[in-house]
C-alpha angles and dihedrals in degrees: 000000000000119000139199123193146194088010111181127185119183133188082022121123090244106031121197127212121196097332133158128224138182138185096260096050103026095169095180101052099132133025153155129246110238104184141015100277123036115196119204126181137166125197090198139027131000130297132184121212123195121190135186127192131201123200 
């Protein structure tokens, strides 16, 4: 199993803060963007982020 640590989203509806996901539980896997920067970071793994933007 894949995992993904200390996951932290920031400027997002529903932030995370050090969390772990895995392929089996990805608990973010769907957001909305709440200000004009997100910030994103993960201390271990690999973790793929897709955005869209609408004018």
């Amino acid at each position: 199993m894949e995992i993904c640590s200390g996951v932290t989203i920031k400027n997002v509806r529903w932030e995370l803060d050090g969390a772990t996901l895995t392929q089996n539980f990805p608990n973010a896997i769907s957001n909305r963007v709440e200000g004009d920067k997100v910030s994103i970071g993960v201390e271990v793994g690999k973790l793929a982020v897709y955005l869209c933007f609408t004018e």
